[in-house]
N, C-alpha and C positions, 0 to 999 in steps of 0.2 A: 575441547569440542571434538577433539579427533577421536576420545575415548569413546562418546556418546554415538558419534556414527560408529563405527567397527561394532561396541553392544548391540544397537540398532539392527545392524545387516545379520549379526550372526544370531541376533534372538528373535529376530521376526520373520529372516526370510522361508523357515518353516514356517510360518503361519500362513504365508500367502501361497503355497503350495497345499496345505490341509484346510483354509479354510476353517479354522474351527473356530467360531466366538469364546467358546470357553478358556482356550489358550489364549487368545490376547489377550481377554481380560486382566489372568493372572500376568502375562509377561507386563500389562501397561500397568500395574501395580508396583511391579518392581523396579520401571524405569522411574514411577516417580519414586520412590523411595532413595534413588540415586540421583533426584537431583541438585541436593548442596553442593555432593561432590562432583559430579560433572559436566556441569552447566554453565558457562560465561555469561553472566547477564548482558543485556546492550545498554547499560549506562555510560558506556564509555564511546559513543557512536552517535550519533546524530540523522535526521533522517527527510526529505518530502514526502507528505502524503498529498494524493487527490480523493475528494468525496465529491459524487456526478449528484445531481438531485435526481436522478433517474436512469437510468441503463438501456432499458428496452425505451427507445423512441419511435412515436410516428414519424417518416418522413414529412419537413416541412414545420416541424415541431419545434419549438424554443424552449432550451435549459442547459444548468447551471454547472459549471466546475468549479467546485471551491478546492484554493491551495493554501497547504498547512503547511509549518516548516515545527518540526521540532527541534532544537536546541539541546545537548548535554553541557554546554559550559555558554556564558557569556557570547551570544553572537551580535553586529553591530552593522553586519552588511551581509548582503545576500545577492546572487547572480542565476536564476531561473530560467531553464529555455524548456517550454513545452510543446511536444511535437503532435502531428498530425496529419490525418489523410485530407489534403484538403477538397479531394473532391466526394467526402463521407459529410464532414462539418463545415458551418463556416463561423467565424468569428464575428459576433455580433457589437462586443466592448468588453472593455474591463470595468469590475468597478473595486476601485481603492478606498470605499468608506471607511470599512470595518479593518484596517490592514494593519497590522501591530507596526508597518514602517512607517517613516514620519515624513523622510527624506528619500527622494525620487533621485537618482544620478540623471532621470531622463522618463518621461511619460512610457508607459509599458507598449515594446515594440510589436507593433498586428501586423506579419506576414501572411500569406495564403497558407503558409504550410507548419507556423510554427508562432511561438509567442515568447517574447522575451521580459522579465520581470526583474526589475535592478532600483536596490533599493536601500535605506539605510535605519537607523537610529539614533538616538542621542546617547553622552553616557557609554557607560557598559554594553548596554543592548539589551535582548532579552531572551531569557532562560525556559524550556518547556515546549508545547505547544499553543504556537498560534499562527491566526487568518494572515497568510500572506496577499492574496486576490479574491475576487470572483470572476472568471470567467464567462461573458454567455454567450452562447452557442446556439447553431439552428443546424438538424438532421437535415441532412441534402441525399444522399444515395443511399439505397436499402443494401442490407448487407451488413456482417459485423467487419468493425472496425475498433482502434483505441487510441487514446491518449497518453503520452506517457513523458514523463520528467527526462531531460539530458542536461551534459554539461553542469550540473549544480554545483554552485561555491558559497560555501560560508563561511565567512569570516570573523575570527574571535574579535570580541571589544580589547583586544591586551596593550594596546597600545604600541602593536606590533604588524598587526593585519594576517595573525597566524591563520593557515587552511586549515579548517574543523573538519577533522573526520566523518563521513559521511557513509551510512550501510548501504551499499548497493541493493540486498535482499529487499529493503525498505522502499526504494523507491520506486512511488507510483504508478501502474499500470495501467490506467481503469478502459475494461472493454465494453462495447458498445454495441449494442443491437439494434439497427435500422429497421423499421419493417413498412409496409403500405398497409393500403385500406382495406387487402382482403386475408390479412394476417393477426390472428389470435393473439392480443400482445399479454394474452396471462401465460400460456405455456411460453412463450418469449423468456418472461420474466423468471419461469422457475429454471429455465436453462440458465439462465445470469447464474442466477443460487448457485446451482449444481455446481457449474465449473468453474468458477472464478473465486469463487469466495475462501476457500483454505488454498488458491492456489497465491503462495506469496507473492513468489519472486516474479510472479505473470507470463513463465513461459506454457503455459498452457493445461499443464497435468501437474498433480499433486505428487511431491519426491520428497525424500528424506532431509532435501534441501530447504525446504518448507517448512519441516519437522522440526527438523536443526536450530532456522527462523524462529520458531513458536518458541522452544526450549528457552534458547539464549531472552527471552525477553517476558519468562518466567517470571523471574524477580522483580521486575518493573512495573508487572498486568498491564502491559500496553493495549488501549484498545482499539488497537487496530487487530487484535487477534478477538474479537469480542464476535467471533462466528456464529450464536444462537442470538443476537439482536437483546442480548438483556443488560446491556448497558456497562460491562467488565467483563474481563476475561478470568474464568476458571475452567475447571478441570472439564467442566463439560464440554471447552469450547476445545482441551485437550481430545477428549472422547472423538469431537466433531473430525478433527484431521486425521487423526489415526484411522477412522473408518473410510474415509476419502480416501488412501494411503493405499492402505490394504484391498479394498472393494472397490473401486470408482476406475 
């Protein structure tokens, strides 16, 4: 990975000096062409996502946060705390229908400011992505605000209680646009777009760190890098960050 950054820095930061489409093109040619050899897939890492049923909310509004957990080997228990501005949101319930755990150590803990999610399985546990909760929520203050995973622990099925590696870059950010009655919630909405959406790691702006992100998890098509909404991730969804990257 350290190759791919240092090529990065030294083959683009001319570009963002000249500006020229024609030259990244070819320079983003060459980086894929390099990457069997310089890319560390994330098969070997584990991860929380959050997916909002909506972003841009009226104040006063009710909607959803669904939490995913994906798994690279056997996991069989899980420890979730997600944070919050509580005087942006308020927590309305969980619901545990749909939740790949079977076994509760304890009903999911509703604080003003946070949420805690502790959980288990039978067996081995389970491998891949799936529904750990649903969250519902109601917009309370206009304004942006976020949600965001802390403290996460998962635990292998080994019959050891091993910590599974978990990617930081990965875990969940999702920002939130508050607005009232006299506020346009479609440009709201294409500002979600703009900003958040190639920005991985959710510190705000699009970096090489993001880049980096996308690369490593090349091999896997993870879609959480599915940036053009077409259902997987390819090169166009490459195309997408690298123009965020360089222009944005």
């Amino acid at each position: 990975m350290d190759f791919f950054l240092r090529f990065v820095k030294v083959f683009f930061n001319p570009l963002k000096r000249k500006g020229t489409v024609r030259y990244m093109f070819s320079a983003s040619l060459t980086l894929i062409a390099l990457l069997g050899a310089a890319v560390v897939t994330s098969t070997d890492v584990s991860y929380v996502r959050l997916e909002a049923s909506k972003t841009a909310i009226k104040a006063g509004e009710n909607f959803s946060l669904d939490v995913f957990a994906y798994a690279h080997v056997p996991v069989n228990a899980i420890d979730i705390t997600l944070r919050f501005n509580e005087s942006a949101v308020k927590v309305l319930g969980v619901d545990k229908g749909q939740s790949v755990l079977t076994i509760w150590t304890k009903e999911p803990v509703i604080m003003p400011d946070h949420v805690i999610l502790q959980g288990g399985t039978y067996k081995k546990g389970f491998k891949g992505e799936h529904k750990i909760a649903t969250i519902k929520l109601q917009a309370k203050q206009t304004g942006q605000s976020s949600v965001k995973t802390s403290d996460v622990v998962l635990l292998a099925g080994d019959g050891a209680g091993t910590k599974v590696k978990v990617a930081e870059a990965l875990s969940s950010n999702v920002n939130l646009y508050i607005y009232d009655q006299n506020t346009d919630p479609t440009s709201i909405g294409l500002d979600v777009k703009v900003s958040i959406l190639t920005d991985v790691d959710g510190d705000g702006e699009v970096t090489l760190k993001d880049v980096s992100a996308f690369m490593s998890a090349w091999g896997t098509k993870d879609k959480i890098y599915d940036f053009n909404g077409d259902g997987k991730m390819t090169f166009k969804d490459f195309s997408i960050i690298l123009a965020d990257l360089f222009f944005k």
